[in-house]
C-alpha positions as CSV (number, residue, x, y, z in Angstrom):
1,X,-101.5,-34.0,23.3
2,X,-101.0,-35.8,20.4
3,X,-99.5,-34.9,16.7
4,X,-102.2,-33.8,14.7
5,X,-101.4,-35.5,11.8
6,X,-99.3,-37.7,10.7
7,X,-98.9,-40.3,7.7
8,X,-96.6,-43.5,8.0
9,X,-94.9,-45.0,5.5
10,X,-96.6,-48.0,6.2
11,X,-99.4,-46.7,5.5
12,X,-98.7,-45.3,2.0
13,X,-97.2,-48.9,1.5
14,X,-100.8,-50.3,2.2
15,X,-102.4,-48.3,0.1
16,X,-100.0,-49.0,-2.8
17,X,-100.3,-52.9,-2.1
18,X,-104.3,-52.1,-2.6
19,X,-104.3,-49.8,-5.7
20,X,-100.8,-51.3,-7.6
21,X,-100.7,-54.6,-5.9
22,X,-97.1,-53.7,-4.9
23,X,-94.9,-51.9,-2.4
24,X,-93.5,-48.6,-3.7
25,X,-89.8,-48.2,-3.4
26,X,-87.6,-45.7,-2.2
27,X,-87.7,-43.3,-5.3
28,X,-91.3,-43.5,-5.3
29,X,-92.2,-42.9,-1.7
30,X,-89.7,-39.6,-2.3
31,X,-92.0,-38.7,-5.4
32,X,-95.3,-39.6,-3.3
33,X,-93.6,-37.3,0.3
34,X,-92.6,-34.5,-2.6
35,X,-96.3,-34.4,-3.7
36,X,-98.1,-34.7,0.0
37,X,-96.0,-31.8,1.0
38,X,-96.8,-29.8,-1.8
39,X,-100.7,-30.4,-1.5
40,X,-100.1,-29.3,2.5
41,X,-97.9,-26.1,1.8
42,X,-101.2,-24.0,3.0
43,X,-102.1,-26.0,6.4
44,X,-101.0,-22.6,8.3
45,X,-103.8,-21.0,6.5
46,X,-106.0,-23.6,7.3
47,X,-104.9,-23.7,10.9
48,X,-105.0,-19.6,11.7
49,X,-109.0,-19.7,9.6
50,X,-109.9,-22.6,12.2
51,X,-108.9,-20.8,15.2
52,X,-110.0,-17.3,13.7
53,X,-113.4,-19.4,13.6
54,X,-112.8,-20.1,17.0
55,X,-113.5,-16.5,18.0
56,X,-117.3,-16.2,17.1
């Protein structure tokens, strides 16, 4: 099976080429991990609600 998710830094690199028209550097991909991981702190909750859902 494979990882269920998972972001590269390549790919936050293309997407800051797109929006800023530059590459982030190594302070701002820390800022932009920081922030991902905050906004996924619940994804437990999300998980264990999915597979409750599972059950009916």
């Amino acid at each position: 099976m494979k990882d269920f998710f998972v972001i590269l830094v390549e790919e936050v690199q293309y997407l800051a080429q797109k929006k800023l028209g530059r590459y982030l550097d190594s302070e701002e991909l820390k800022q932009v991990q920081k922030r991902v991981q905050f906004g996924l702190e619940c994804w437990e909750d999300v998980i264990i609600a999915d597979i409750e859902s599972l059950e009916e």
